[in-house]
N, C-alpha and C positions, 0 to 999 in steps of 0.2 A: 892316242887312246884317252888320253888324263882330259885333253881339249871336247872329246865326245861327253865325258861325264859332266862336265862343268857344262857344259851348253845342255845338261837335261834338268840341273838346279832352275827351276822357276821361283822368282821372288813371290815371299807372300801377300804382296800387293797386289801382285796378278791373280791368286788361286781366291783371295776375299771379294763376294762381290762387290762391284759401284754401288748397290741398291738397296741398303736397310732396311729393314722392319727395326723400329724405334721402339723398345719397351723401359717408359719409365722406371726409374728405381727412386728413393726415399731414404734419407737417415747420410748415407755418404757411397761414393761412387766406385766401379770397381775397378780395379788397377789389371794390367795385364798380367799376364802368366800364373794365373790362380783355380784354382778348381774352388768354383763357390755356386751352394743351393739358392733355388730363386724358389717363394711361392707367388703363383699367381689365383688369383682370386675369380671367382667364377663371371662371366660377363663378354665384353667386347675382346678386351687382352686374350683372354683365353682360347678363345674363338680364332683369334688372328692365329697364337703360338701353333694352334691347329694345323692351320696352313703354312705356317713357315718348317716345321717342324718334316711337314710332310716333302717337302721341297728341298733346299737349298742348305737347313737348319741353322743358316746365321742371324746372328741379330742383336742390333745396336743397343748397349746400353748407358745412357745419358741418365743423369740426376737431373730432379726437378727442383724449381727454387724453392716452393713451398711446399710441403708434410701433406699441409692439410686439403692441399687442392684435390678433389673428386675425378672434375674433366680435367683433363691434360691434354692443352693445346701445344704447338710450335712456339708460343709467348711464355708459356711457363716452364722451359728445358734450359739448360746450359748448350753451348755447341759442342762442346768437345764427349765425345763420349768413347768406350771401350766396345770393340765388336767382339762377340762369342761364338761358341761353337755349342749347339745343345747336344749332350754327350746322353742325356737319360732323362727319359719324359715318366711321371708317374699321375694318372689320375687319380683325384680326391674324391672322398665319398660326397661331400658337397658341394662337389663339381667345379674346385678348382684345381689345379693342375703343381704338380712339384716335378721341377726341373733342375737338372745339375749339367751345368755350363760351364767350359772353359774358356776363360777369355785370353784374346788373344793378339789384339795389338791398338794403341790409340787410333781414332780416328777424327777430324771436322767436319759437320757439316755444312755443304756448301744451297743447298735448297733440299725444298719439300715437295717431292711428285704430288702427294694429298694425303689428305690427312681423315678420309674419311673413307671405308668403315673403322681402317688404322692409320696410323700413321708410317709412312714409306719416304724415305729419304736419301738424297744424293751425296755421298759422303767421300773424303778425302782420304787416306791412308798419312800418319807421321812414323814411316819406318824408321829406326832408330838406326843411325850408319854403327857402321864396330868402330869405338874408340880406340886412339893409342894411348896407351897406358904409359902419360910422363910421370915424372914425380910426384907432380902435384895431384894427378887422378889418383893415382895409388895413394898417399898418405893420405885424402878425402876419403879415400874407402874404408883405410886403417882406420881413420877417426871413427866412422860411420859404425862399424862394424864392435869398435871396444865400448862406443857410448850404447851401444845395442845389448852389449854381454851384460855390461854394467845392470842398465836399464833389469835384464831378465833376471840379473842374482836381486835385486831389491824387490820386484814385483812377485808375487805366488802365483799371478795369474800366467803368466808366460810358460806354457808348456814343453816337454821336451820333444814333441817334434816342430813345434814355434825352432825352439831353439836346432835341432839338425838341418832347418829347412835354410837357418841362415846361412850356417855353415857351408852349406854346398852350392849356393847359389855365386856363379860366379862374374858377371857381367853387369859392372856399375849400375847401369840403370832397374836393372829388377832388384836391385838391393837395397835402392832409394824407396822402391815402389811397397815392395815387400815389408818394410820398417815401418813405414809413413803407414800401411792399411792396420797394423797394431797400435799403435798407436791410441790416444784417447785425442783427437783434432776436431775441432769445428767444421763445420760441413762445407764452407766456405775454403776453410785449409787444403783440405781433403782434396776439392777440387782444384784448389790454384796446382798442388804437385801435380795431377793430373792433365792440368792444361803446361805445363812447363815442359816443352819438347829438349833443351839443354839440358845434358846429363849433369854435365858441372856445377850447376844453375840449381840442379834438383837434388844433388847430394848437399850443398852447401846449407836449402833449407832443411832439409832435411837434418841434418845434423844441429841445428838451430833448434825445430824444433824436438830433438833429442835432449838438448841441454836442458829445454825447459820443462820436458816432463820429469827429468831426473831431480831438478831442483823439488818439483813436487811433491816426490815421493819423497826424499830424502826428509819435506816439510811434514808427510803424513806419518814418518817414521818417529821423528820427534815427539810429535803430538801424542801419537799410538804411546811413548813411552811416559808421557806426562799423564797419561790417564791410565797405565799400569803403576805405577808408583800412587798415585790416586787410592788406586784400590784397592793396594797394600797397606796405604796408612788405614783406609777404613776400617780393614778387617784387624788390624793391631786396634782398633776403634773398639770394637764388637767384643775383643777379648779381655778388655780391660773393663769397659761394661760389664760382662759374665762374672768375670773377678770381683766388683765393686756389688754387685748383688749377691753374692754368695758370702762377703760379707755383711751384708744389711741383715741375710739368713740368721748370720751367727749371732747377730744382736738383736733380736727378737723384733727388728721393727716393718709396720707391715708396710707393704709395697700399693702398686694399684691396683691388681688383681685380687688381692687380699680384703682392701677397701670394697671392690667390685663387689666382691662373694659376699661378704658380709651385706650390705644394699641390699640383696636384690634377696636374702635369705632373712630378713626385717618385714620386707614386699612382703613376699612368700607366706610366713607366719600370717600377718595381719589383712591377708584379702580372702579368705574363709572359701581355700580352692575346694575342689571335691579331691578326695583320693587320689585317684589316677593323676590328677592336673599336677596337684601338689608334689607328688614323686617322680613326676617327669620335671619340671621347676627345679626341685634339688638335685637332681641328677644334675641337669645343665648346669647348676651355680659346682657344684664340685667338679666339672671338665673346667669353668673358669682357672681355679687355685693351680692347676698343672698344667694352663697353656700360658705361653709367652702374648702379650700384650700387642705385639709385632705379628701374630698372624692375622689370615684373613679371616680362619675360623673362629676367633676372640670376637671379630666384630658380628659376627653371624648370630652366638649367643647370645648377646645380648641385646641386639633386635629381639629375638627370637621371645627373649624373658619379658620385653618391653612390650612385646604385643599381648604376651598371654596373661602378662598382670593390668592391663589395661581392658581388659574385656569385660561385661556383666557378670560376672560368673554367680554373686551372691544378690543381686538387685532383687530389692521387693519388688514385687509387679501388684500396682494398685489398680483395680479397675472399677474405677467412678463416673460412669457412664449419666449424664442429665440427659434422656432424649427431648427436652422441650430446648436444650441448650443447642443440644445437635442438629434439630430442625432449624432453631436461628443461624445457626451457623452455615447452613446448607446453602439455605435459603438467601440470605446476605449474601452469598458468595458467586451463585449462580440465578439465572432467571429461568423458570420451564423446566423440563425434567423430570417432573412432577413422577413419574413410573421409577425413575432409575433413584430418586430422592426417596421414596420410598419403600424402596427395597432396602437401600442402606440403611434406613431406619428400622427395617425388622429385622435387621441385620444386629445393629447395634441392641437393639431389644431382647436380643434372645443371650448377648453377651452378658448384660444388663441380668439378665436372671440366674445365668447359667455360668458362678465362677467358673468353676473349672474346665469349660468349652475351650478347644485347641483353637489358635490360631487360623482363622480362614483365607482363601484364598481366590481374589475376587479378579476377574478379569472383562476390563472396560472396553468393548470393542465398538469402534464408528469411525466416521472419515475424520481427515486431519481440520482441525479448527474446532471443535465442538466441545473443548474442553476437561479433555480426558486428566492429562498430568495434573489441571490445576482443582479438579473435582480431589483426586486423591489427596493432594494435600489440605483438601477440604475437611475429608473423613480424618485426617491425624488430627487435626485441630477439633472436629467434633467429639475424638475422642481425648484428648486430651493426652496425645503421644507425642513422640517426638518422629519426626520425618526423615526420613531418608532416601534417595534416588539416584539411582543411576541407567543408562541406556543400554540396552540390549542392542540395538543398531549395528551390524557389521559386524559383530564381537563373535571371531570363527575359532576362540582359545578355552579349551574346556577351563584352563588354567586363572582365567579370568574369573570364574563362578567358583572354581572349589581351591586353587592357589597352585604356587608353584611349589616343588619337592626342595629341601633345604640343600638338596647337593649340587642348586646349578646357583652358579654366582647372580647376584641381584633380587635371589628369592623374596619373595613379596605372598601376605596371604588373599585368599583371593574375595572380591567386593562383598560379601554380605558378613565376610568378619571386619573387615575396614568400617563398613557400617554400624556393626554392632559397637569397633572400640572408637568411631566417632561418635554415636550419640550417647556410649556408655547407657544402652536402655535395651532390656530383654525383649521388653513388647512394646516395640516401636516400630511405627508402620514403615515397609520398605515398598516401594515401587520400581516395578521394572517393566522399566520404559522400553516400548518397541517390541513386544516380544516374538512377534510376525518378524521380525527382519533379522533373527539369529543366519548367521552365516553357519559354514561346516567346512573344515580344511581337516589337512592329515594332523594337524593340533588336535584335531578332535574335535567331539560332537556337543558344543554348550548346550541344546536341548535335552540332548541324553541325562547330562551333570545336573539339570533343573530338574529330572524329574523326582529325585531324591529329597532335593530341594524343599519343592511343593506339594509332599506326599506328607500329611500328618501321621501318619502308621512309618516314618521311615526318618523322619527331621530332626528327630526328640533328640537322639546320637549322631547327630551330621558332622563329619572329619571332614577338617580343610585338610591339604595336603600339608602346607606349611605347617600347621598350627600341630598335625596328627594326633588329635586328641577328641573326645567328643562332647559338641556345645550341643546346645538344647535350643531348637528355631524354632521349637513348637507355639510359645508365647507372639511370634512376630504375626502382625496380621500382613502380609502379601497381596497387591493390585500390582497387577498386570497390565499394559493399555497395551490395542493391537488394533489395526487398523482394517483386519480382515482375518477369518478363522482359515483360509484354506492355504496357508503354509505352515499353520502348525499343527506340529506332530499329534496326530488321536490323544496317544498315551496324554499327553501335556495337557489337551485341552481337557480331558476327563477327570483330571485333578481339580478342573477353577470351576468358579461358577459363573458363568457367563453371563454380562449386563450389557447389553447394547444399548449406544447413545447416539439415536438417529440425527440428521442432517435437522439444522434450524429453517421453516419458514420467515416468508417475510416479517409476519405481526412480530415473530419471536426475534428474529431480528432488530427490530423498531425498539422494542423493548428493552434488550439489552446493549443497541449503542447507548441509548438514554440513559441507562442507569450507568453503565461500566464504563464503555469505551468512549465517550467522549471527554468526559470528568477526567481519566484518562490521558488521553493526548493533549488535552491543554495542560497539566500537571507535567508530562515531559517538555513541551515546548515552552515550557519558561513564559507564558502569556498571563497575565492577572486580570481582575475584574474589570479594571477599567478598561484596558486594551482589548480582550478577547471576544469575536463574532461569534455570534451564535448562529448553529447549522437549525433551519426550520424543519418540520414533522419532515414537510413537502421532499425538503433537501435531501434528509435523512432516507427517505422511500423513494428517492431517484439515485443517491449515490446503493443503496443496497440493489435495486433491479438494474441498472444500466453497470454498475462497475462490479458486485460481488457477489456474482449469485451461486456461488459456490456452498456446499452443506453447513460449513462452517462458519465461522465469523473472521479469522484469521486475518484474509486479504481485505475482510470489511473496513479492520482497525488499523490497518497500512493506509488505507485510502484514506479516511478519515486523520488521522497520524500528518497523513501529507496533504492535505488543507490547512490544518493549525501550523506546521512550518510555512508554508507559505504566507500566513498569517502573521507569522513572529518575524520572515524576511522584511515583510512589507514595515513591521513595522518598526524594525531597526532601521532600515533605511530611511524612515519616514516618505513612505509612497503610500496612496491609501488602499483600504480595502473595504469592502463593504464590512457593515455594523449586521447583518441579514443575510448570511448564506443557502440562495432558493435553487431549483434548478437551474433558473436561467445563467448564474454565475460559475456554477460547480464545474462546466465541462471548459473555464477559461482557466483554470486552475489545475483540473487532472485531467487534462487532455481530451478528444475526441472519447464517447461514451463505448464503450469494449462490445456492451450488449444492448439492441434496439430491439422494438416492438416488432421493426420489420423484420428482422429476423427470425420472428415467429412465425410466420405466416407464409408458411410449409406447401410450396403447388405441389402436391404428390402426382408423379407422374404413373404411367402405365407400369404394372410392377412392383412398386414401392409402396411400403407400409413401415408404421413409426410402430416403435417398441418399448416397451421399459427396461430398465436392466439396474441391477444394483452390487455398485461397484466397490473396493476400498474405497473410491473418493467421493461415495454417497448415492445417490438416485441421479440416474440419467435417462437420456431419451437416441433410442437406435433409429436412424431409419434404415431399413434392411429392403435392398435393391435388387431386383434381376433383369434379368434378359437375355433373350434368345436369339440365335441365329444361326443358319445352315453345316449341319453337322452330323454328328450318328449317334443320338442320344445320350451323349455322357452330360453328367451336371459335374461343375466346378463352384467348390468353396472358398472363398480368400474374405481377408480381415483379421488376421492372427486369432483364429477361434482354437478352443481347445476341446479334449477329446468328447467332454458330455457333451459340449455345444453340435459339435460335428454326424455324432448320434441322431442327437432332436432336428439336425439341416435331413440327415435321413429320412427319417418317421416324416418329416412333412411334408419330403418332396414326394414319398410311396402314397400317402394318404392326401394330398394332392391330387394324383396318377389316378389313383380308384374314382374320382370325383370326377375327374376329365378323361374319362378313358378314350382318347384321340391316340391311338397308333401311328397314323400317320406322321401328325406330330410329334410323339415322342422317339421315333426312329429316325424321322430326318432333323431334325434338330439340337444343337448343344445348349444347356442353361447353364447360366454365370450368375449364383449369386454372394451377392459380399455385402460383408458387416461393416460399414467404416466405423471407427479411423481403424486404418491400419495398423497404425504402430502402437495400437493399447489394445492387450492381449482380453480375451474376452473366452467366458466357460458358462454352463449351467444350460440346463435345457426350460427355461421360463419364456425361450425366444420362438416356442415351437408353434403357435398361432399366429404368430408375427409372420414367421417363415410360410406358415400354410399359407396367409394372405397376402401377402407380396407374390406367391405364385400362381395362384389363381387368378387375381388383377392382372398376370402377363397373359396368363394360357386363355381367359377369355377375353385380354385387349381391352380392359375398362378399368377405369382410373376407382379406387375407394374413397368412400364420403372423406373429406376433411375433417379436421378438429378431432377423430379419434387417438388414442395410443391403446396399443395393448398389450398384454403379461400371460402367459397361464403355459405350462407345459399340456403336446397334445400327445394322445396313443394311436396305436392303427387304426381303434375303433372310431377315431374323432372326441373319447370324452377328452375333455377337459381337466389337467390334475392342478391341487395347490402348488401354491408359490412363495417364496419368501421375501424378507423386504420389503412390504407391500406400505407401509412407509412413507419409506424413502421413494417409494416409485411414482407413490400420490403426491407430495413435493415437487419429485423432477416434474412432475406434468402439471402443478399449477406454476412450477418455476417459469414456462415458458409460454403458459396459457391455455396449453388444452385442457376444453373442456369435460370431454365424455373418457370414460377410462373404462376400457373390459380388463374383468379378470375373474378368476374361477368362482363360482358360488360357494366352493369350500372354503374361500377366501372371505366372504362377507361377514363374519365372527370378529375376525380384525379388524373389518374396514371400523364395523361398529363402535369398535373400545379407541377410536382414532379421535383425537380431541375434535370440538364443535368447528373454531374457526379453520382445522384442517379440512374438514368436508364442507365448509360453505362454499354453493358455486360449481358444486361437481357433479356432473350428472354420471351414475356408476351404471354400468350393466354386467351385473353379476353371472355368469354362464356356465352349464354344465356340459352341453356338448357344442361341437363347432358349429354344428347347423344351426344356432344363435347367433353368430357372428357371421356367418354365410348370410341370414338372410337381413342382417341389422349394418352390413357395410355395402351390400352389393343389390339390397330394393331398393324403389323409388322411394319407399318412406321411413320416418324413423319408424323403430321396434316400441308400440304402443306400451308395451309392457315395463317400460323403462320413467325414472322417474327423477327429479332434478332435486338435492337436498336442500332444498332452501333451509334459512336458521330455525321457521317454523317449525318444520316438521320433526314428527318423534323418529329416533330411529330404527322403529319397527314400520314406517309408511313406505322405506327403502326399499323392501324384499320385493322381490322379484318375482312372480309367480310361471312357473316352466311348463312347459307341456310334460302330459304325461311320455 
């Protein structure tokens, strides 16, 4: 009977299969006879554990050489690994998978069936035989087992079922295996017990490396008490201190705090606070005299005292306004502007008469280059203030504009009292820069905190948080520069007074390389009289139309910039360079020209019609495209337009539709039309004649005359509404040479007050309704009624005369 039972034991090499699933592991490998969690991580692994899980649920696990490897090939595993048993599968909300495995006996691998979509392998079994217990395996176990006890009375980490699990474990080899997984070992270490089939072999290291973590601790014990003993002299330190001060108390002599108080209550008296300032000041110097010297909030006060006696509080505000000084100043400083020059000047004029006029607040808005930040610093110098500047750019921290609260560590007060106690000046111009590009986080809303700011009726009593007290920003005069008004907030803009500084033509460009920017770049590049070329008018009017014709001068004076270094290369090297920089030279020095004439000369195909449009980065030119093809009459928009633009693609494709009422066509038919570029977001409805005429030129199959552009928003009825910009619109279209420009007749007021060399050269057709451009793009001749501005003419020969 005993012979039947014994023949139904099956070894468990026979019940494991031959055939792995291989799940890497990381950090150190597992030993047998353990119940240990696995996480796996959402992907290929997971996928597999899927189907192992579902099957057989065993599975190999082998350590990788390296942590950091991603892919886990057959090159990057150890051979020896532990096969498991998955005991409890739990999926993760992120779709990786927790698993608890018990493993269950070493194994080798002998080859890889394949390794792709997982890895499956042919593996070995090292069943461990049952040892006989001589002398020498029993005292190796005794050994094992007391440097073990040891080990767990010195550690706090070793818990008390760590410690039962030893106890009862009784079979040399999981006692090695069991110790060695506690252990703090090298991953290397880890592995070699693991690959060591010798139990003898594997207690031996084992107990080796027992000794050396003992020594460790033992070394961490020591140390542990060399720095308790540390901190017991210290504090015998601290009480002797306390001692030694208490009597300095008894002998009237003062200490630092004492020194402190006194300071800052001298300040105090002699900076002629107001009221409130002054009683908040002494209050903080007497928290001094009863705080210890060693806290953090010692040092907190007296920041705190530092900043508020450093502030204007008592500054005379002189205001000696020369406006014959202010125009020189303007004037020297910038070329053109002539509109925006003198608004500031009646600006200053009216300060000039009117002491007691608050503070204004003035905002400079135009594309980037055209000299917004450096105008403002113009106006402090005309007025004879002191300047101040910082960027609004990115800045999404209410905390930035009004300060931090004094209970969070590193409190700081926020920029326009920084400004105030850097120029020590009540009425000193502050500029804030960028004011379009305020961000907004759960920090809060810095436009919100500006509008307090820049409200005269609300500035007089403005509390920083830090400082919590109230300063008077009424005297500051406030400039804003923004590069476009439609990110900021109404309320904001309804405070400032808006000055826009349109986009520079060429003449004005010529003008101010010549005066500014080249004088300029040779003064950075280190070149002197006798060495330095000079760029001709020629040069100068081929580097601005071929490399910078952008609204601003910005990338003029890069260009230019990088000629004189080339310039200064040549001639440290001693290589030569011409003494005459014309065109012919300029494009061996700054490359291939960006923009050519050909460029201009626009084939407008069937469908397509050129637009104006005005952007932050100045006056540009659309061509807005369609076209049709076999469908069920829907129209599609693309070009990142936005919601007004998307309106006006309506109204012109409905009033279109009335103009061509082709049913047939408009039922079998889809229309596509799109704003390029794509990836520059575009809004307003000034594109709605543009749009009408692009879709007309499709629906009747005929190309529109050349050289036009056009502007003007349109209604269902076809009139014709104004436009803004109109500008910057008349620049982009001599920027690239078109001649004729439609835009609304309500618009010709403006064209008028538009300086002379901007209208030389332009033939305008001023329009009230669409049937003006209907029959001025799409007759055989031009619109007789139309008239070309030569310099001659007055600007009353311009108007237009309409049908009734």
């Amino acid at each position: 009977m005993a012979e039947n039972k014994e023949s139904l034991i099956v070894p468990i090499n026979q019940l494991l299969p031959q055939e792995l699933f291989i799940l890497p592991v990381r950090h150190r490998p597992v030993f047998p006879g353990m119940v240990t969690p696995l996480i796996i991580a959402e992907g290929k692994l997971a996928e597999a554990i899927e189907t192992v899980y579902k099957s057989s649920g065993h599975i190999g696990l082998v350590l990788q050489h390296d942590d950091t490897q991603e892919e886990v090939g057959p090159d990057h595993l150890f051979h020896v690994g532990t096969a498991a048993k998955i005991l409890k599968r739990i999926n993760l909300p992120d779709g990786g998978i927790h698993l608890l495995v018990n493993s269950l006996e070493r194994f080798r691998i002998e080859s890889f069936v394949h390794t792709e979509p997982q890895m499956l392998a042919k593996v070995v079994y090292e069943i461990e035989p049952s040892q006989i217990r001589d002398k020498e395996l029993i005292a190796l176990m005794r050994s094992v087992l007391i440097q073990a006890k040891e080990m767990m009375a010195e550690n706090p980490y070793f818990t008390e079922e760590m410690k039962l699990t030893l106890i009862n474990v009784e079979e040399p080899g999981k006692i090695a295996d069991f110790v060695c997984s506690v252990l703090n070992l090298k991953r290397e270490e880890f592995q070699e017990i693991l690959e060591t089939f010798d139990v003898r072999r594997r207690l031996e290291r084992t107990l080796q490396f027992l000794a050396r973590e003992l020594a460790l601790v033992k070394l961490q014990r020591k140390i542990q008490g060399k720095v308790n003993q540390s901190a017991e002299t210290n504090q015998r330190e601290f009480y002797l201190r306390e001692q030694l001060k208490a009597i300095k108390s008894e002998l009237k002599g003062p200490d630092t705090k004492e020194k402190d108080a006194d300071y800052y209550r001298q300040k105090i008296e002699a900076a002629k606070l107001p009221p409130e300032a002054k009683e908040k000041a002494l209050d903080e110097c007497s928290k001094l005299e009863y705080m210890e010297t060693a806290q953090p909030e010692y040092t907190v006060i007296r920041n705190y005292l530092d900043t508020l006696l450093d502030l204007p509080w008592s500054t005379e505000v002189i205001d000696e306004i020369n406006i014959e000084y202010a125009r020189k100043v303007l004037n020297s400083d910038h070329f053109g502007l002539s509109d925006v020059k003198n608004r500031i000047l009646e600006y200053l004029a009216v300060r000039s008469l009117k002491k007691d006029v608050k503070g204004s607040i003035i905002c400079l808005v135009g594309p980037p280059g055209v000299g917004k930040t450096s105008l403002g610093r113009s106006i402090a110098n005309a007025m004879k203030k002191k300047f101040f500047r910082f960027s609004l750019g990115g800045m999404r921290d209410e905390a930035e504009i009004k300060g931090h609260r004094r209970t969070y560590i590193g409190a700081m007060p926020g920029k326009i009292i920084q400004g105030l106690k850097t120029t020590k000046a009540r009425d000193m111009v502050l500029m804030l820069d960028e004011i379009d590009k305020l961000g907004r986080s759960y920090y809060g809303d810095p436009a919100s905190a500006l509008l307090e700011v820049l409200d005269p009726q609300q500035n007089f009593e403005f509390r920083d948080h830090f400082l919590d007290l109230p300063f008077d920003l009424s005297q500051i005069t406030f400039i804003t520069t923004a590069n476009t008004l439609e990110s900021i907030p109404e309320p904001l803009i309804d405070r400032m007074e808006v000055i826009r500084l349109p986009g520079y033509i060429l003449e004005e460009k010529m003008q101010i390389a010549k005066r500014y920017l080249v004088s300029r770049a040779i003064n950075d590049s280190g070149l002197t009289k006798k060495n330095v070329p000079q760029i001709t008018t020629e040069g100068l009017e081929f580097i601005i139309d071929s490399y910078a014709r952008e609204a601003g001068v910005r990338h003029l004076e890069k260009e230019i910039q990088k000629l004189y270094r080339k310039a200064a290369a040549a001639y440290v090297e001693k290589k030569s360079f011409p003494r005459k920089i014309t065109p012919k030279e300029i494009p061996l020095y700054l490359g291939k020209p960006i923009f050519t004439r050909d460029d201009e000369k626009i084939d407008l195909a069937v469908g397509t019609a050129i637009g104006l449009a005005y952007t932050a980065m100045g006056g540009a030119t659309l061509a807005i495209e369609s076209r049709e093809f076999p469908g069920r009459g829907r129209v599609k928009f693309t070009g990142q337009i936005g919601k007004v633009m998307r309106e006006s693609l309506e109204i012109a494709v409905s009033y279109a539709r009335s103009l061509e009422e082709n049913d047939a066509f408009w039922t079998k038919h889809d229309i596509h039309i799109h704003v390029p570029d794509g990836a520059t977001p575009k809004d307003g409805p000034s594109a709605g004649v543009t749009i009408t005429t692009a879709l007309l030129s499709l629906l009747r199959n005929k190309k529109i005359r050349s050289g036009f552009a056009m502007t003007g928003e349109i209604r269902l009825t076809g009139d014709v509404l104004p436009i803004g910009g109109l500008r910057e619109k008349i620049v982009a279209a001599r920027r690239v040479g078109i001649k004729h420009v439609i835009f609304p007749f309500a618009n010709l007021r403006d064209f008028e007050e538009l300086p002379k060399e901007l209208k030389t050269g332009i033939y305008i057709h001023a329009v009230k309704h669409y049937s003006e451009i209907e029959e001025l793009l799409f007759s055989n001749g031009l619109n007789k009624k139309t008239y070309k501005n030569a310099p001659q003419k007055k600007v009353k020969d311009i108007h237009i005369k309409h049908k009734k």
